[in-house]
N, C-alpha and C positions, 0 to 999 in steps of 0.2 A: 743717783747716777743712771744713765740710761745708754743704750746700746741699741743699735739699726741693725734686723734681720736682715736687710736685703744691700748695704753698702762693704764695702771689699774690710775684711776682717773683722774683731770682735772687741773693738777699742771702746771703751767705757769714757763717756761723755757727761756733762752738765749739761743743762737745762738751755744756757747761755748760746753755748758750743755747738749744741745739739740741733737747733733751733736756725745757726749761721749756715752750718754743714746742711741743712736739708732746705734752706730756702727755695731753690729750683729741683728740690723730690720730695712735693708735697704729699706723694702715695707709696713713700717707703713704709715700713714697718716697725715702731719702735718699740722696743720692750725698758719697761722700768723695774728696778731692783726688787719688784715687790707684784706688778703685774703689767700687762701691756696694756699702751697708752697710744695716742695718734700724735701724728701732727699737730692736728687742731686743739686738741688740748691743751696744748702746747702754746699754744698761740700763735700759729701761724696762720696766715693769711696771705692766701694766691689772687697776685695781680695776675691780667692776664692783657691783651693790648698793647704790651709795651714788651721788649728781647730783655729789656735789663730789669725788668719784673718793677718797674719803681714809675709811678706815675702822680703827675703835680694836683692831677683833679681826677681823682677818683670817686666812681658814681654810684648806681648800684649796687648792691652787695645780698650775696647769699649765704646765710652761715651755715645753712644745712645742704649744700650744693653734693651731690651724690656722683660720685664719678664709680666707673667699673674696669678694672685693669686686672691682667695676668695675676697677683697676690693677693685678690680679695676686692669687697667691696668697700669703699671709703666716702667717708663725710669730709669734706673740706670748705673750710672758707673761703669764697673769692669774690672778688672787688672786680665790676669790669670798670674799664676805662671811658672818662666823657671828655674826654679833650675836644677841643671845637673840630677837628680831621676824624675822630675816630668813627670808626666800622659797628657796624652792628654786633648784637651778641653773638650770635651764628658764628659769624666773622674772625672776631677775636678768640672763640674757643677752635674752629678749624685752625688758627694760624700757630695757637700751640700744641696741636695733634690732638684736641678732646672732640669728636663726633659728638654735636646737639643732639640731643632725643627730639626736638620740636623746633621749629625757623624763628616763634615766636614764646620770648620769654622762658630760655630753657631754664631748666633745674636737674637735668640727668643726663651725663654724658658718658659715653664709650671713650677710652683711648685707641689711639690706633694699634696699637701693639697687642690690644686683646680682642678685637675684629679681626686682622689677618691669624691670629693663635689658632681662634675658634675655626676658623674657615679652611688654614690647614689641616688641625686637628680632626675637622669633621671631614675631610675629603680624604685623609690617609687612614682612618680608624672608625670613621661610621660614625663620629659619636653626634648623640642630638644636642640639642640646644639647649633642652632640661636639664640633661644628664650634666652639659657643662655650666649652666647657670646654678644648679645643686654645688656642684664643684667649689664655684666662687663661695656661696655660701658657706661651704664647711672650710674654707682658707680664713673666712675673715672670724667667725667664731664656730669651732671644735663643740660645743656644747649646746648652739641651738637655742638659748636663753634668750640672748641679745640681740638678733637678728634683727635686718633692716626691714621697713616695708618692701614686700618682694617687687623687684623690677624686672621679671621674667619677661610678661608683655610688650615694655617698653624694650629690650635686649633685643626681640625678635624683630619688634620696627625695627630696630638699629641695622641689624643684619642682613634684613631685608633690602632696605635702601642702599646699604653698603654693597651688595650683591649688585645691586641694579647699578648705579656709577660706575663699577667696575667693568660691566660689561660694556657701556658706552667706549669707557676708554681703552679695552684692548681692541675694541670695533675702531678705535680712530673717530670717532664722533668726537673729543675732545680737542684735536687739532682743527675743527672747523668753528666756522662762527657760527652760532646758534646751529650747534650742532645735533643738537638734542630733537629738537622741533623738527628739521627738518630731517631726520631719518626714514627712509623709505623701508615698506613692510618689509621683513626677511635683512635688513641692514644690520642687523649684529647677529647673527646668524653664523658660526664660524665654514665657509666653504670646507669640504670633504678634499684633502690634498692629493687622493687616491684618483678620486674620478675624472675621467679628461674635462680639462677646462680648456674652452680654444681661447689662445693669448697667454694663458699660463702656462701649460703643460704640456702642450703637444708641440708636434714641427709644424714650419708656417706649411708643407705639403702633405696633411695630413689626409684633405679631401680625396688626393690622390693616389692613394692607398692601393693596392692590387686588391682581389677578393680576397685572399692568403693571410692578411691584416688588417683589413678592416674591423673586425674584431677589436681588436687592439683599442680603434678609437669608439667602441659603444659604449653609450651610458646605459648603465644596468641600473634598476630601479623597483625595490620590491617592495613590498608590505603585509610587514607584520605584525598582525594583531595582536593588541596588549590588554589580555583578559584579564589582569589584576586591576584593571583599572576603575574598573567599577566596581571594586572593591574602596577605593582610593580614599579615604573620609576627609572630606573638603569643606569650607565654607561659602558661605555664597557669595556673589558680586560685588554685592552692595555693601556686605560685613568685612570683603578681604578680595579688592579688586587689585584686579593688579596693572601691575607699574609698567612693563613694555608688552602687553599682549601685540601681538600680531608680528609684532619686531625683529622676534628671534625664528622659533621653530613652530609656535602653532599662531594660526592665524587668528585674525581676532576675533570675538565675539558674534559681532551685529552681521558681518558678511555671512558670515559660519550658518547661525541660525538663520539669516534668513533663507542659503541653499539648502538648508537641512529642513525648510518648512516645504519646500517643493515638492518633497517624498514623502509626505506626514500621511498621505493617501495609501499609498503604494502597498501591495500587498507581499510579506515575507515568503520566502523561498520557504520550501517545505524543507527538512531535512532528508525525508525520503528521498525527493528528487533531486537533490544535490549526491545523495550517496548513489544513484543510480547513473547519474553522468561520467563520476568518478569511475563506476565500474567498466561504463562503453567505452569510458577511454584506455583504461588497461586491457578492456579487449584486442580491441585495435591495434594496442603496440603488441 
């Protein structure tokens, strides 16, 4: 007899039963009379291309397809679809919520339910990516014996890329056509709702302001220096380039370096004479 950790109650099932009941939750958890078993032990097998999971010409198949959700890490079997209309693999695993690790010939997917977990998890409690890929680990085996080949690596492309989409789409890149290519530097960028924007936030006679409030409409604009940052342990470009430089808040590379070879000459301010400027000017006030 066997019983599902993750379905509503603790109703002891057949093999038969067991099998019907989880055909569309192929990443529940089952437990058998004696020790825990999966799905796929079981014999099930994830169509995927088709809502009603049942397809006439089934093509491809992966029997050790590695999926990663909120309860652990799991092996599943799945069948995609070769119907003469059918979509790519990509395709057919986005349309039932499993994020590809790769566009070509995946074998490793994210569901979506444990990308937005992590992303909340990590934005309200700090926690890394290890810390919660460790997590998944001790969910799918307690004793460390049995453990899958680590997909830590692959996890963090996932997150990564999943990061990157998402900012397209709260920028509104996704309501255009080729939206993506055509984004202008600084276009996902979230604007500051604080600072005057003219058209957004001011009155259309702001120009005309007495001196009294003028005030009111300056943009103030400061900069401060972020001395941990060269602490920051990074990879390089080529090893870990990334996906929208220039896009958002720092600009991108090639422009960057090449004004920053203008001053390769340039000779640094003393610190003496920096602190003795600082002094002539608290004399003065």
């Amino acid at each position: 007899l066997f019983h599902c950790k993750d379905c509503h109650g603790m109703e002891l099932l057949c093999e038969a039963c067991c099998l019907t009941i989880h055909k569309c939750l192929p990443l529940h958890t089952i437990k058998a009379s004696s020790s825990g078993i999966t799905p796929k032990q079981l014999g099930l097998v994830v169509q995927v291309g088709h809502q009603d999971m049942v397809c006439h010409c089934p093509g491809c198949s992966h029997m050790d397809f590695v999926i990663i959700d909120v309860n652990g890490i799991h092996v599943v079997n799945v069948n995609f679809c070769s119907c003469e209309q059918c979509a790519s693999h990509r395709q057919q695993l986005l349309q039932c919520g499993w994020y590809p690790s790769t566009v070509c010939n995946p074998q490793t997917a994210c569901t979506r339910r444990v990308l937005d977990h992590f992303l909340q998890l990590t934005w309200s409690s700090k926690v890394s990516a290890y810390e919660y890929y460790h997590m998944l680990e001790h969910l799918t085996d307690t004793t460390g014996i049995n453990l899958l080949k680590s997909q830590y690596h692959t996890f963090l492309c996932m997150i990564h890329q999943f990061c990157h989409m998402k900012l397209f789409k709260r920028a509104g890149r996704a309501s255009e056509w080729d939206g993506i290519s055509t984004t202008k530097p600084g276009g996902l960028a979230v604007v500051c709702p604080a600072c005057p924007q003219p058209g957004m936030n001011l009155p259309d006679n702001w120009k005309n302001a007495g001196p009294s409030k003028k005030f009111l409409y300056s943009l103030i604009i400061a900069i401060d220096a972020n001395f941990w940052l060269k602490n920051h342990a990074c990879s390089s470009g080529d090893r870990d380039p990334g996906v929208h430089t220039g896009l958002a808040y720092l600009v991108a590379n090639g422009p960057y370096n090449k004004h920053v070879l203008q001053f390769a000459m340039q000779e640094d301010v003393c610190l003496h004479t920096v602190s003795n400027l600082f002094s002539d000017c608290y004399c003065c006030l």
